[in-house]
N, C-alpha and C positions, 0 to 999 in steps of 0.2 A: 605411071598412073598410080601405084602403089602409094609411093610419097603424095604425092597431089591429094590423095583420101583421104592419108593422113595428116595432112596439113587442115582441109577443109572440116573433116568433123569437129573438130576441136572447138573451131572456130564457130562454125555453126552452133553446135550445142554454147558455147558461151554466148551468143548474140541473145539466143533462146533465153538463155537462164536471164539474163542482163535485163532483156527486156519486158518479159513477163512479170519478175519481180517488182515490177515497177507500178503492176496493177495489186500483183497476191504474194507481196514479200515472204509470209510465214509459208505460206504450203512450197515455195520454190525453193526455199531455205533448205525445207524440211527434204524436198526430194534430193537438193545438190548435196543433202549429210547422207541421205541415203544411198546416192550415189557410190560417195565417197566409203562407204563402210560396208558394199556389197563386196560377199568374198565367192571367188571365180576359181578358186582351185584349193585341192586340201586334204579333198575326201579322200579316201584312204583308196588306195589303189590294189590291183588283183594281189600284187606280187610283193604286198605290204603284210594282206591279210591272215596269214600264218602268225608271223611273229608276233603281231598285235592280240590275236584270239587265245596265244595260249596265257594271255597277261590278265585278259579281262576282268574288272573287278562289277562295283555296284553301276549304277546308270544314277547320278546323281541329278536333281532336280536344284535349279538355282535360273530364278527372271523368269520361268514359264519355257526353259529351257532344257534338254535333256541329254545329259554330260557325259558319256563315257570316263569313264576310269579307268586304273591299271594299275597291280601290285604286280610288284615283284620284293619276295619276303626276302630280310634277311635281318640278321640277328642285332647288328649294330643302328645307330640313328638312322632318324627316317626323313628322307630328302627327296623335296616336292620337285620336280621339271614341270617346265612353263616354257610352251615351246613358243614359234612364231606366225608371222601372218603368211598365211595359204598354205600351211604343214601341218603338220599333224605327230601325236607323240612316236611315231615312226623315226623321226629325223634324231633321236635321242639313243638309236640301236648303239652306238659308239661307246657313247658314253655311259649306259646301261649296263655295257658289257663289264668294263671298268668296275663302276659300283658296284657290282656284284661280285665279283673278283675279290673285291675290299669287304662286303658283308654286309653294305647298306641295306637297310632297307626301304626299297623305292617304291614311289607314288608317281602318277603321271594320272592327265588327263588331257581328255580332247577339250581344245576350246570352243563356244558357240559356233557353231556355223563351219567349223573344221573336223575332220576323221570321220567319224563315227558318232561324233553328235549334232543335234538340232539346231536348225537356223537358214538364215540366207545374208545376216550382217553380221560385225564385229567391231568394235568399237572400244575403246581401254576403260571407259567407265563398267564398261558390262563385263570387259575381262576381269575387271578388277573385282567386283561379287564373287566372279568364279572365285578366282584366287582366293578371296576372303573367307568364301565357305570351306575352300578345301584345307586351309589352314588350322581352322577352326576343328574340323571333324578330325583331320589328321596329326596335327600336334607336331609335323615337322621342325626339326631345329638347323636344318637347311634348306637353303630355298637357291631352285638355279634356275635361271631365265635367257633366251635369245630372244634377238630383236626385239620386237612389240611386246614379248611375254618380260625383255626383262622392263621396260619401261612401265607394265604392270606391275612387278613387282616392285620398284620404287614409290609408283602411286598409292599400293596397296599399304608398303610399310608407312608412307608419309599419313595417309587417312585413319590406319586401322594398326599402328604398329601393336607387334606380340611379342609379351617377355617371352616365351617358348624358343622364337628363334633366334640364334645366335650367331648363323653366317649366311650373305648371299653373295652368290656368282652372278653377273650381269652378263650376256655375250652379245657385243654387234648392236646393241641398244642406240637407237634415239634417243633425243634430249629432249627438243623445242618442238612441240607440236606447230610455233607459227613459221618455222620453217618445213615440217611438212605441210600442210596447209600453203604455201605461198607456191610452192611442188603443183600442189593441185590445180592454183588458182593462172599458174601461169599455161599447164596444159590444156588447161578448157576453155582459157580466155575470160576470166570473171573479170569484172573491172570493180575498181575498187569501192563502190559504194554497195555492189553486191556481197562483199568481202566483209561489207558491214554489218549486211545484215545476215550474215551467216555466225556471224560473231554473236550479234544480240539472240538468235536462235539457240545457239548453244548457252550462253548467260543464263537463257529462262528454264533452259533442259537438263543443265548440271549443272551450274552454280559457278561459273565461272569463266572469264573471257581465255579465247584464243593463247593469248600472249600470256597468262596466269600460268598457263598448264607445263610446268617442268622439272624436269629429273631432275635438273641441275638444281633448282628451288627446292625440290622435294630432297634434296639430297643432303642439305645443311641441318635437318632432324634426326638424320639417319646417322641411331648407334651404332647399329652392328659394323660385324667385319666383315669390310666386301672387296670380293676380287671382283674387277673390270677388262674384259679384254677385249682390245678392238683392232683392228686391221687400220692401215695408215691406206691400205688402196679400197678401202669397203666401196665398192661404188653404190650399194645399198641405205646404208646409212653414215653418214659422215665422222670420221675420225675424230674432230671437236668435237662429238656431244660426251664423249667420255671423256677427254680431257675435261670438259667445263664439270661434269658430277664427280669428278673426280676432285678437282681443286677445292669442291663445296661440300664433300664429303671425309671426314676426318679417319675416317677407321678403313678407307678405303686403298688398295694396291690396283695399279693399272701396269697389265700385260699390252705392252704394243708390239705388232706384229706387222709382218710385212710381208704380199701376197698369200696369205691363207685365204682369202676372200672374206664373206660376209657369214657364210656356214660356220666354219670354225668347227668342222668335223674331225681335224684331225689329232693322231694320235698324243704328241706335244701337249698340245690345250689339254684335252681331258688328262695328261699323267698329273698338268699342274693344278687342276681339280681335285683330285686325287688328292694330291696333298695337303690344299688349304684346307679339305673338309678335314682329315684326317689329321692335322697338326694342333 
């Protein structure tokens, strides 16, 4: 029965969207982006909230949105984390430990709609404000990102690059939004003229189509020096998208690995952080 559910909703909800769109294109549009950018898990959890309070910094304001922060002081450069989608600067205790260890001094925030700050969507145009403000106020000359955060940070450098920073770490990152998006369109059943118009919906919301939006694109502007590391079993985000920003990216090193999964918690990755920051 279980299966049979979930075969059917999918289905159902894509006839819905399929067909209504065919009366009110822009508001179905608008609900299936909404859909797709609602975040369902993230908030910081009981057995989180120690670690994170004693870090707390400002509550920063960026979109009408309210940002938790986190310093952890220390004497040497100051390196921004950019976590991922449905996590929170929690998932960073690893590598935290590390930098500190080293003298960094670190910055972290929650992103919209994740830990401790404000929201119910998430979406990389809006991560990428975040990004951009906290850049700006904190003057970071590293910048490290997972998943969605680091695909924000490629956006962020390709839109808003800053002479200040000098290296990013990418981990586990996407490339091609139209292959998330085709992810989407084949779970819920959209057929392709809906696909369309979910296209021209974003065109008039951010300035740019579907198939436009890539790392890999964004990645043949990018000066800096950037380590990439990705798992060859990610089943989260697919192995190719660093290979492709990687090819397009000249100042760039790629770390491949093989079953660490998509986290890339472990202690390995961050010694090799560790290093490039500090080399």
């Amino acid at each position: 029965m279980k299966k049979l559910i979930t075969k059917i909703v999918p289905l159902a909800y894509g006839q819905y969207f399929n067909l209504i769109s065919l009366f009110a294109p822009k508001k179905m549009a608008h609900k299936a982006f909404n859909l797709f950018c609602t975040v369902r898990k993230g908030r910081v959890l009981p057995q989180q909230e120690p670690y994170l309070e004693q870090a707390k910094k400002e509550v920063e304001i960026v979109a009408e949105h309210r940002l938790q922060s986190y310093h952890w002081p220390g004497e040497k450069e100051t390196v921004l984390l950019v976590h991922g989608w449905e996590s929170n600067t929690f998932r960073w205790r690893n590598l935290i430990q590390k930098l500190r260890e080293a003298n960094f001094n670190i910055i972290a925030f929650d992103a919209p709609s994740h830990g401790y700050s404000s929201g119910k969507l998430l979406y990389v145009p809006l991560y990428e404000e975040a990004v951009h403000h906290m850049v700006k106020k904190y003057n970071p000359k590293y910048l490290v990102g997972h998943s969605v955060g680091g695909m924000t940070l490629m956006y962020n450098e390709y839109k808003n690059p800053n002479p200040g920073v000098e290296k990013m770490v990418v981990i586990g990152a996407p490339s091609e939004f139209h292959e998330i998006m085709a992810q989407y369109q084949d779970i819920l059943r959209f057929n392709d003229r809906f696909m369309g118009v979910i296209d021209h919906y974003i065109k008039n919301r951010f300035g740019f189509h579907i198939r436009d939006f890539s790392s890999s694109k964004f990645a043949k502007n990018n000066t800096k020096k950037g380590l990439l590391f990705h798992d060859k079993w990610d089943a989260v985000a697919p192995y190719h998208a660093s290979e492709k920003v990687h090819a397009n990216w000249k100042g760039s090193q790629l770390v491949s690995t093989e079953g660490l999964g998509h986290s890339m918690h472990q202690e390995e990755v961050n010694n090799q952080i560790i290093d490039f920051l500090a080399g």
